[in-house]
Backbone as CSV, one residue per row, in Angstrom:
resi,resn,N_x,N_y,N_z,CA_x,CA_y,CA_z,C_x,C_y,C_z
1,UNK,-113.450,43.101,-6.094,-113.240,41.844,-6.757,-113.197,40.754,-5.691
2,UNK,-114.033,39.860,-5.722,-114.170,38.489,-4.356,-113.285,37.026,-5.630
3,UNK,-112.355,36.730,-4.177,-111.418,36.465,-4.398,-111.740,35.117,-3.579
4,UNK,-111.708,33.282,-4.166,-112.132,32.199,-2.791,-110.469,32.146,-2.241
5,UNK,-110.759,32.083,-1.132,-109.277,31.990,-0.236,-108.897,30.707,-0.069
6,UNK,-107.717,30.407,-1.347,-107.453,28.875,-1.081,-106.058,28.973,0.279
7,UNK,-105.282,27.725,-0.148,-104.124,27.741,0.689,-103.253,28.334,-0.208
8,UNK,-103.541,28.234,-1.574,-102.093,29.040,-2.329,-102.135,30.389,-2.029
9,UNK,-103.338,30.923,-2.072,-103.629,32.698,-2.007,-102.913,33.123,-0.301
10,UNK,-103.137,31.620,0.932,-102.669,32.429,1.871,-101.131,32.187,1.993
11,UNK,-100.609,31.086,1.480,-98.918,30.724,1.265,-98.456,32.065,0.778
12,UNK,-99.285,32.380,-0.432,-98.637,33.304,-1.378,-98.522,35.063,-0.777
13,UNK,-99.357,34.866,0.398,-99.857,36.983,0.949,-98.946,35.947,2.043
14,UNK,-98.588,35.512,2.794,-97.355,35.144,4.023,-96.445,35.511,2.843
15,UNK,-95.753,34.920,1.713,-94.615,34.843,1.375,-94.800,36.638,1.091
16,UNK,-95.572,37.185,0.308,-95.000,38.502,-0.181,-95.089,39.905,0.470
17,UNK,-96.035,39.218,1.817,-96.565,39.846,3.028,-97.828,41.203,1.975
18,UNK,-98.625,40.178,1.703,-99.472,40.763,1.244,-100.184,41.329,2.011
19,UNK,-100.804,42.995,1.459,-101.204,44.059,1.922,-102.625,44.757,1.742
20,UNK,-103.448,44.358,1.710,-104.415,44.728,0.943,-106.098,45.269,1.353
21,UNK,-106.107,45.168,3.044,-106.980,45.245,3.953,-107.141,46.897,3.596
22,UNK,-108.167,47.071,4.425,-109.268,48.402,3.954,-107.482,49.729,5.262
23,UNK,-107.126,48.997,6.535,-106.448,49.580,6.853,-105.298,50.025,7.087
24,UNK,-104.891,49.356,5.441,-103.629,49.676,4.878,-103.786,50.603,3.391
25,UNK,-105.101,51.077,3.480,-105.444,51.993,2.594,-105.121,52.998,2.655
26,UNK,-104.606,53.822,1.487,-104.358,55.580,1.947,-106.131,56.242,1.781
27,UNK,-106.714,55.701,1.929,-107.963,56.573,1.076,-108.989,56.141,2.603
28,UNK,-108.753,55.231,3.762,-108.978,54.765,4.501,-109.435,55.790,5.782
29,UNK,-110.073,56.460,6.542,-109.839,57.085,7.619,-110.833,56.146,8.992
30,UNK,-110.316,57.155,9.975,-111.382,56.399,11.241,-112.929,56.245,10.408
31,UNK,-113.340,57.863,9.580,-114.391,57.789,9.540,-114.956,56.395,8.220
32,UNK,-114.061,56.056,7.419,-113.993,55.402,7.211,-113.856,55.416,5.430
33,UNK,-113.907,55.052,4.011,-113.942,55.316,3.256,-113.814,56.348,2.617
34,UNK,-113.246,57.051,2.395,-113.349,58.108,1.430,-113.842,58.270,0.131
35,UNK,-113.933,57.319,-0.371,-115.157,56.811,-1.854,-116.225,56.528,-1.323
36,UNK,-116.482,56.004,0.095,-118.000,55.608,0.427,-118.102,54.351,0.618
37,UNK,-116.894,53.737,-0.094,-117.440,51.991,-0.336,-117.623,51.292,0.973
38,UNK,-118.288,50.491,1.156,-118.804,49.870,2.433,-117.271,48.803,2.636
39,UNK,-117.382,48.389,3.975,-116.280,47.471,4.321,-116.887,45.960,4.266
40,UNK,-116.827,45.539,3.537,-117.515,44.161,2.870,-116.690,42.603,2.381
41,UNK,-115.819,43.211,3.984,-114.511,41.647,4.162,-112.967,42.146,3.239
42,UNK,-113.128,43.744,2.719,-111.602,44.550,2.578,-111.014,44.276,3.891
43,UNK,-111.857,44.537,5.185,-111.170,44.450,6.695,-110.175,43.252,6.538
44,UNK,-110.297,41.943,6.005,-109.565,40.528,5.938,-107.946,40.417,5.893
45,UNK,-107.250,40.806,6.540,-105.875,40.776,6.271,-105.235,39.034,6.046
46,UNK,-105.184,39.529,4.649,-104.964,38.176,4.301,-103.645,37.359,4.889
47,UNK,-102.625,37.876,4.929,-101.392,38.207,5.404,-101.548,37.141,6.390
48,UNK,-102.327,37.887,7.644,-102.037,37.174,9.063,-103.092,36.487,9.445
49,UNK,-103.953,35.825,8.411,-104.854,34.065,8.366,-103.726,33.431,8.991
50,UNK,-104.597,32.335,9.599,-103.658,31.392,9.919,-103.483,30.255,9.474
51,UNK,-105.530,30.077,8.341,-105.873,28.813,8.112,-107.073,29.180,6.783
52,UNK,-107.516,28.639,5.925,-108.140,28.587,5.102,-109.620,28.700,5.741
53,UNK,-110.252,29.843,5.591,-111.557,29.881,5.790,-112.730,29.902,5.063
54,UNK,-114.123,29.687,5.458,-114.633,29.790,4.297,-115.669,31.254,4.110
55,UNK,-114.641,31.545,3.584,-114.767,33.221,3.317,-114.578,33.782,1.932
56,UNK,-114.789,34.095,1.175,-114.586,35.359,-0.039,-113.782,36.489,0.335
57,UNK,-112.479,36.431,-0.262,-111.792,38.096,0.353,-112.084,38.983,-0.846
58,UNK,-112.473,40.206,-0.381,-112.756,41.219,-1.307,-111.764,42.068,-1.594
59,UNK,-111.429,42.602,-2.753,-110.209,43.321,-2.772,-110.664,44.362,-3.671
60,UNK,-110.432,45.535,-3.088,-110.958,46.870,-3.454,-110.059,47.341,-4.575
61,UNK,-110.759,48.149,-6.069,-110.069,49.223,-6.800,-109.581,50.083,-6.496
62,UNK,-110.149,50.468,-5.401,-109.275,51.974,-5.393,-107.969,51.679,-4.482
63,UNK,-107.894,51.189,-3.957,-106.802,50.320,-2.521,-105.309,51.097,-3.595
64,UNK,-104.614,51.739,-2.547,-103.541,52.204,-2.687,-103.094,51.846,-1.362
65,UNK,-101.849,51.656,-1.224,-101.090,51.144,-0.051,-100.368,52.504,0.586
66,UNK,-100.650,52.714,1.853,-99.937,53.795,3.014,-98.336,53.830,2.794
């Protein structure tokens, strides 16, 4: 799901220390995916932006947190 990264989305992943990057996945390994899905800006830790970019964050279905 591509998500535009305003300033509320990054206020809001600082305040709740949002988690959601490909390597905070349990399904995640070195080799990389375990469904296959390509890394297609999941890498984006929204969390620790510092500034509004102009980027699309993607946020994966299967994403279970470690």
């Amino acid at each position: 799901m591509k998500i535009e990264l305003t300033e509320r989305l990054l206020r809001e992943a600082k305040r709740y220390e949002l988690r959601a990057s490909c390597n905070h996945c349990m399904y995640h390994t070195a080799q990389g995916c375990l469904f296959g899905w390509p890394d297609r800006g999941q890498s984006v830790d929204v969390a620790n932006l510092e500034q509004v970019a102009d980027i699309d964050v993607e946020f994966c279905k299967e994403f279970e947190l470690r």
